[in-house]
Residue, then its C-alpha position, 0 to 999 in steps of 0.5 A: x801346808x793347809x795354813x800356808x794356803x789359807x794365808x794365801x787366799x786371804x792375802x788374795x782376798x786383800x788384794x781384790x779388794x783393794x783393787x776394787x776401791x782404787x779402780x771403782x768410779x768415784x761418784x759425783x753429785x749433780x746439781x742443777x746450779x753453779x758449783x765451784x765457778x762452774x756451769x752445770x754443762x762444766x759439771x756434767x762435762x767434768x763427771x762424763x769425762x771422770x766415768x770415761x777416765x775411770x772405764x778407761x782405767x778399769x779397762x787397762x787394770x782388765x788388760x793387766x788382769x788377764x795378762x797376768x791371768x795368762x801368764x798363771x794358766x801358762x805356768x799352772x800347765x807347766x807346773x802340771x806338766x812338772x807334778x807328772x813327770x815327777x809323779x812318774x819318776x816317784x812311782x818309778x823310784x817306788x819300784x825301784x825301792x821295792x826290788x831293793x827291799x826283795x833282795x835284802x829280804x832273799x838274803x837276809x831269809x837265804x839262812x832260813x831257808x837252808x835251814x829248813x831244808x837242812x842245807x849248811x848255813x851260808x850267807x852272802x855278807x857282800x851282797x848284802x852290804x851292797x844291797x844295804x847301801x842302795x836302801x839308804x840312798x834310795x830312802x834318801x832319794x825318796x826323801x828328796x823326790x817327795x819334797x819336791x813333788x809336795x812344792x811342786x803342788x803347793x805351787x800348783x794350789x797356790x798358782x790355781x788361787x791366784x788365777x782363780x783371784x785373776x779370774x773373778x778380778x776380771x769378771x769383777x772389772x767387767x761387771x764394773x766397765x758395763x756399769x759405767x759404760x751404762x753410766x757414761x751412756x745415760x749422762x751422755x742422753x741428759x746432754x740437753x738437760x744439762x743446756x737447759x739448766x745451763x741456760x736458765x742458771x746463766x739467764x737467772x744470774x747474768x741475763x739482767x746484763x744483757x738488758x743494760x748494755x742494750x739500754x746503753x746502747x740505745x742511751x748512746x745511739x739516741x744522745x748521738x742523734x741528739x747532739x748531731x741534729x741539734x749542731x745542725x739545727x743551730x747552724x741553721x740560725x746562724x749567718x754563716x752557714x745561712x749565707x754559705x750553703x756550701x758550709x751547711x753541706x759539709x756540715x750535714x755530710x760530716x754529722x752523718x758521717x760521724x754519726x755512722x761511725x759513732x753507731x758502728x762503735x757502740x755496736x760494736x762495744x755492746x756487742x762485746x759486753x753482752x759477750x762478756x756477760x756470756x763468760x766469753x774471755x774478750x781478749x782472744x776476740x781483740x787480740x784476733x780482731x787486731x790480726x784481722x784488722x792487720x790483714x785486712x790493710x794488708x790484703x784488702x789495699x782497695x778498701x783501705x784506698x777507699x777509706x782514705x781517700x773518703x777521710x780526704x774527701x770529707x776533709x777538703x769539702x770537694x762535694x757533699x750531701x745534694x750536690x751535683x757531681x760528674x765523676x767518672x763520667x756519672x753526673x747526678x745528685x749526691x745522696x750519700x757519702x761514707x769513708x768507703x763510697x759515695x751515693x749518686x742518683x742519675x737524672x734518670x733516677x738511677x742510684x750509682x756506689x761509687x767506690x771513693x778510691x776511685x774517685x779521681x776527677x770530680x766536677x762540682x756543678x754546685x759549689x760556690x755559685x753557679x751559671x746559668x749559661x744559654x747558646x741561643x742562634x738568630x738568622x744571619x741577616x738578624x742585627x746582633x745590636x738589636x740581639x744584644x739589646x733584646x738579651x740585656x733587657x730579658x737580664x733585666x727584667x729577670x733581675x728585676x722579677x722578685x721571683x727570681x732575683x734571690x736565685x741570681x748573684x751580683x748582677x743581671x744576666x747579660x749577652x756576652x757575644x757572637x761564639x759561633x758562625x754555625x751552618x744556618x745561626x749566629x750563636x750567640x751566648x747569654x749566661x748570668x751568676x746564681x746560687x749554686x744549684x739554682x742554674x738550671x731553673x734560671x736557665x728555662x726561665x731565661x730561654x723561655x723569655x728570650x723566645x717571647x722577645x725576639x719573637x716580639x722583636x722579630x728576630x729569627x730562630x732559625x732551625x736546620x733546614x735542606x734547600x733543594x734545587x730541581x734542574x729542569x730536563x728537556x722532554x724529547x731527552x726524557x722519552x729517549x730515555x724512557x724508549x726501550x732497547x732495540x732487539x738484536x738481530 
């Protein structure tokens, strides 16, 4: 039974200890460089996790452990309970055997004792073979109850080393859980360290990227500047566009804006490079960037309006870059133009975005060429013969004026005829071809000098005027105005 037990706790001892490396942490070597593909963030993220994989595990094996413990105390107290009970019945059989044993003593020494008091010698044989059959059963069942209370403690003594193995198990698992937890908590505080290595290791083996692609972008930017600035530069020596102001507009418009899409692309491309040399996987931004861009078309169809109708805006040549447009009842100079709106500055200097979707009806005032055109009114009694030859040799004169003949087109400004019978004028209407944008100095110049010359002609300006006529009223009807009212009596 001793070696039994022996044995026992020895294979207890095994179990332990095998419990012990399968639920023991494995350590991990920490490095401050890149190991397997991996960052030193990556590593210490991967042994953080491994220590809590390993005390969750530690903690199930505790759960099993005091399970199982339990379930021992539980049968130990059972078992106790059974030594006791059979404890009693034996020592109950005990006694039992004992008066057995009395009675096959009274009458195996019943002869003796008749004897001694020289009584005739009787003996009770049947009572004695009875007696006799009750010792061998009862030595039998002795036999029989004795061995079951020795298992019965050997069960005892055997369950009392496995819950002693259960128990130092637990507090061995315990001991093991505090130390990684330990462990978890302290790597958990070198989280910043580990950034920090992270970031140095990535600045000392991809940093020398981000530099390049900046370069790149720069290289590109400037070689994009380059190219659209000397297409304009050479325009400007060619007859072409020399003669055609409105072909340099257009070319001017469209340089610009190729050159801020050209800048959003390499931006963008840059962008993604530097990105890229972070570790990044671009493709999920693209694949989301298209979803985007799909959803955008979908939900934004104003901004989608306005980049179409820009592309056709550009396309046609309906305005560009310093021309003077009305749209939407807003006039004023065109300072910029991109695929989603136009720039207007006022006469007032007030800047006006435009969204090009918008854009439904636009007056071009300098496109092509010009006309200067002047509504001047003369007096009633003015010879409109006189007028017209005045009007004709201002025309003249300007035309003739090297100052101002290169602003002017095909001919001289000319009086045209009588528009208007107005209130207190004869208007009349003057109006000459310009170059576009030049209508407006053409037309100060030209007021200017028809002032002088009717004033020398003596042809009269009029302007608004109120005659008033003033009816004379007797005097005597003036005091029976004036008197008061007579009092009532």
């Amino acid at each position: 039974s001793q070696d039994i037990k022996a044995v026992r706790r020895r294979l207890n001892s095994l179990a332990l200890q095998q419990s012990r490396q399968a639920t023991k942490p494995s350590p991990k070597k920490r490095s401050s460089t890149k190991v397997n593909g991996r960052s030193p963030y990556a590593e210490y993220k991967a042994e953080l996790s491994q220590i809590l994989s390993d005390k969750a595990r530690l903690e199930e094996r505790r759960k099993e452990v005091r399970a199982n413990h339990e379930l021992v105390t539980a049968q130990l107290a059972s078992m106790n309970i059974l030594s006791k009970a059979q404890s009693t019945d034996l020592s109950l059989f005990e006694r039992e055997v004992s008066i057995i044993s009395e009675e096959l003593r009274r009458i195996e020494n019943a002869p003796l004792e008749r004897r001694a008091a020289k009584l005739p010698l009787v003996r009770d044989w049947s009572w004695l073979a009875i007696w006799r059959h009750y010792e061998a059963k009862a030595n039998g069942k002795r036999d029989k109850l004795t061995g079951a209370l020795r298992d019965t403690q050997s069960s005892i003594d055997s369950l009392h080393s496995d819950a002693s193995v259960f128990q130092f198990e637990s507090k061995d698992l315990a001991r093991s859980i505090a130390i990684a937890q330990r462990k978890a908590s302290n790597l958990a505080n070198q989280r910043n360290r580990y950034l920090w290595r992270t970031a140095l290791y990535w600045l000392r083996a991809n940093a020398w990227q981000i530099p390049l692609f900046l370069l790149g972008a720069w290289i590109l930017l400037w070689i994009t500047r380059r190219i659209g600035d000397s297409m304009v530069e050479r325009a400007k020596t060619r007859r072409k566009f020399i003669e055609d102001r409105d072909a340099m507009q257009q070319l001017e418009t469209l340089v610009k804006v190729t050159r801020g899409v050209a800048r959003l692309v390499i931006y963008l491309a840059a962008l993604l490079g530097i990105v890229a040399s972070l570790g990044v996987n671009i493709s999920p931004i693209l694949g989301a960037g298209a979803i985007f861009g799909l959803a955008i078309s979908f939900g934004s169809q104003n901004l989608v309006r306005d980049v179409v109708t820009g592309f056709f805006i550009l396309l046609e040549n309906q305005y560009a870059v310093g021309d003077v447009v009305t749209i939407g009842g807003v006039t004023g100079g065109v300072e910029q133009i991109t695929l989603r709106r136009t720039v207007v500055r006022g006469l007032d200097g007030t800047l006006h975005n435009i969204p090009n979707g918008s854009v439904s009806l636009v007056s071009n005032k300098t496109q092509g060429w010009s006309r200067a055109l002047i509504h001047v009114g003369v007096g009633y009694e003015s010879d409109l013969a006189l007028v017209e030859e005045v009007a004709n040799r201002v025309g003249t004169s300007l035309w003739d004026d090297e100052k101002w003949r290169w602003q002017l087109l095909e001919e001289a400004p000319k009086y045209i005829g009588l528009t208007e019978l107005g209130d207190s004028a004869l208007v009349v209407r003057v109006m000459g071809k310009t170059i576009t944008g030049q209508q407006w100095d053409v037309e100060r110049e030209l007021m200017k000098r028809l002032k002088e010359a009717f004033d020398e002609a003596g042809i009269n300006i009029p302007f608004p005027q109120r005659d008033l006529h003033l009816k004379l009223v007797p005097e005597a009807k003036i005091l029976e105005i004036a008197k008061p009212p007579k009092e009532k009596a």
